[in-house]
Steps between C-alpha positions, in 0.01 A plus 500: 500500500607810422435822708660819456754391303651251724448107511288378778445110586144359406307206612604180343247270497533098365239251427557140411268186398612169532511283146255766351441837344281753675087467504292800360430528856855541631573764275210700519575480882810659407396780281293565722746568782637721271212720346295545826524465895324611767604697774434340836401868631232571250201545642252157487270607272821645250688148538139301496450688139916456394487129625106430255726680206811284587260159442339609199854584329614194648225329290542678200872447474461076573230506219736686230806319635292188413383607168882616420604133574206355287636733204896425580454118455254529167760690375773214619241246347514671171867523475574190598236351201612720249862333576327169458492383864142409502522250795689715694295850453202239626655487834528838511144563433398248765687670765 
């Protein structure tokens, strides 16, 4: 981070998964974390309405993280046919 001209240390943050890639889920969580929070001193009905916004983004992100996924392996799936692995862009589409 940079702040008045001079280097300051951030916040490093690391997430792993164990023999997988990330869920739609996962990384909406952490987009999330990084487009909105809510300050433990709002006032209830101010973090009520932040926390009801906070779902329903949460919600649309998952859906359009699952439609991206959809559209990344039908793309995979047609590669892989137009290089004349038919069996194999199968599997893909079965995933």
């Amino acid at each position: 981070m940079v702040e008045g001209g001079k280097i300051s240390p951030g916040i490093v943050e690391i997430q792993t998964t164990n023999h997988r890639g990330f869920t739609p889920e996962e990384v909406a969580e952490r987009c999330l974390s990084k487009l909105l929070s809510v300050s433990d001193t709002a006032p209830p009905a101010i973090k009520e309405q932040a926390n009801a916004y906070k779902d329903h983004m949460r919600a649309v992100l998952v859906f359009y993280m699952k439609e991206a996924v959809k559209s990344d392996r039908t793309t995979v799936y047609n590669a892989l046919c137009d290089a004349g692995q038919k069996d194999l862009a199968e599997l893909i589409r079965r995933l």
